[in-house]
Structures are given as C-alpha cells and as structure tokens.
C-alpha positions in Angstrom: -26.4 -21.6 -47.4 -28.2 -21.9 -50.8 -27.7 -19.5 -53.6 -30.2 -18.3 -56.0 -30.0 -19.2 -59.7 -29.2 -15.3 -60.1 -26.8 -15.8 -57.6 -25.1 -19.0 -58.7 -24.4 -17.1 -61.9 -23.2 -14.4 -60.6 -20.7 -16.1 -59.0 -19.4 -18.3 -61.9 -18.9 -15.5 -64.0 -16.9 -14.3 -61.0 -14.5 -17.4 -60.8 -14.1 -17.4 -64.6 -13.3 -13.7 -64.6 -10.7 -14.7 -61.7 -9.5 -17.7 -63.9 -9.8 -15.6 -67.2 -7.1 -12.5 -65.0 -5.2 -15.3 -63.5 -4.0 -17.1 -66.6 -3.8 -13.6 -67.9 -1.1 -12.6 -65.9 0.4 -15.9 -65.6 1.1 -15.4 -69.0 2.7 -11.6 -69.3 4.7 -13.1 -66.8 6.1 -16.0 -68.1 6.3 -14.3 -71.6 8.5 -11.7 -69.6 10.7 -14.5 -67.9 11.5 -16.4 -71.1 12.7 -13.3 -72.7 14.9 -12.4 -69.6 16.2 -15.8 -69.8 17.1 -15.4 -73.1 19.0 -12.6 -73.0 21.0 -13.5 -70.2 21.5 -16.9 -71.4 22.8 -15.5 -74.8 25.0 -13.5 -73.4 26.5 -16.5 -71.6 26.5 -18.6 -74.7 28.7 -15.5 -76.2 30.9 -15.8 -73.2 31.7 -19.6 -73.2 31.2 -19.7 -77.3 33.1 -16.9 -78.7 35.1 -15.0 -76.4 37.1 -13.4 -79.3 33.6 -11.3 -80.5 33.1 -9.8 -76.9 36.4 -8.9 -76.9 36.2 -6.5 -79.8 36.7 -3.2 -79.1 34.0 -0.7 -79.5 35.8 2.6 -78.2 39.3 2.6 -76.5 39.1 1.1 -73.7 35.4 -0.4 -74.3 35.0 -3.9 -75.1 31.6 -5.7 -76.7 31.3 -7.9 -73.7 30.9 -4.8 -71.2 28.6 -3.2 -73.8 26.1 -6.6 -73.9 26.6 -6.9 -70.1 25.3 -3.5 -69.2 22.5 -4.2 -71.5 21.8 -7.7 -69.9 21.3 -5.4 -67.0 19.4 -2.5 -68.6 16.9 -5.3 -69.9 16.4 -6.4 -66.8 15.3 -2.9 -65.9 13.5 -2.3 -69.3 11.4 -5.7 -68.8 10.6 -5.0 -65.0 8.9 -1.4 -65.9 7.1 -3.1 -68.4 5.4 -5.5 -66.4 4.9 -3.0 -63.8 3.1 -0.8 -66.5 1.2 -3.6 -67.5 -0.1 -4.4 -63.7 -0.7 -0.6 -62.9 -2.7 -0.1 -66.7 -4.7 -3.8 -66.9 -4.0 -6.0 -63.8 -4.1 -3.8 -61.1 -8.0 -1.8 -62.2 -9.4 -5.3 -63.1 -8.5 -7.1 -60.0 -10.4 -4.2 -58.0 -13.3 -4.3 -60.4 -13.5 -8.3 -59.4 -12.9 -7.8 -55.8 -16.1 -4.8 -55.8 -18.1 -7.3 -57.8 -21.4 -8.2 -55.5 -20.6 -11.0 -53.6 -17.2 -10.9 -53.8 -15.8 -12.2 -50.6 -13.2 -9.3 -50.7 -16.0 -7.0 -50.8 -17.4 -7.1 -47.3 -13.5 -6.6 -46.0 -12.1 -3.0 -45.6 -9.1 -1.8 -47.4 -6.7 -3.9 -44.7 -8.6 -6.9 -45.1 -10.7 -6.3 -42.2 -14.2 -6.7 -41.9 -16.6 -3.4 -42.2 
C-alpha cells in the first residue's frame, strides 16, 4: 500500500507525537521512582548509620524511626496518587486524542480492541 504525501505526514507527526507521550511518561515515571528510592533508601542509611537518632523519642512511647517509617509508607501513597493524577489529567486524554487521530490503527478497533 502506498501512502499519499498528506498521508505520510500525517502519520509521522503521529509516531513523533507517540515518541514525544512515550518519553513523556517515561520520564514522570522514573522521576517518581528515583524519589521513592530515595526516601526509602534514606531511611535505611538512618537505620544502619545512626540508630541512636531513630531511637529518639518523639512522644512516650513514640520513637523517630516509627515516625520516618510510616512516612516511608505514606510517600509511597503520596507519590502513587500523584502519578495517578498525572495519567488521569495529561496521559490518559492525550493517549485517546492519538489513538482518534485519522489513521490511527487503534482507530478502526472498538473500545475492546475489536474491529467495528
């Protein structure tokens, strides 16, 4: 099949739109991951480095370390709900915009992937 100059356009402004998302998200990600990582590996540093700090009492019966831990897991949450904002406000809507894009080989398939 041979596509029209119109048509050969077309589609590689599609492929570097799908590059453009793809790096995109590759890079909210990873940005996302790398702060995870630090957290949790800085609260292991703490743990192996200076066990005397996280044992500090913040309240009776409430030590530093279980403080920092339950935020090592609260950031966990706090990061996931952003990226989840993120792909619901940007990815989500632009991926769909590509997808109904003339052409687009998702376009001729139904919502299940099946063909109309």
């Amino acid at each position: 099949m041979t596509l029209t100059p119109t048509a050969d356009a077309a589609r590689d402004a599609q492929i570097a739109a799908t590059r453009t998302l793809a790096r995109t998200r590759w890079r909210v990600a990873a940005v996302l991951t790398l702060l995870m990582v630090g957290v949790y590996f800085g609260f292991i540093l703490l743990v192996a480095y200076r066990p005397a700090v996280l044992g500090g009492l913040v309240s009776d019966g409430l030590s530093l370390g279980i403080v920092l831990g339950a935020l090592v897991i609260v950031s966990a949450w706090v990061l996931t709900m952003i990226y989840v904002q993120w792909a619901n406000r940007v990815y989500d809507p632009a991926l769909a915009a590509l997808r109904a894009m003339p052409g687009s080989e998702t376009a001729a398939r139904g919502p299940q992937g099946g063909v109309q």
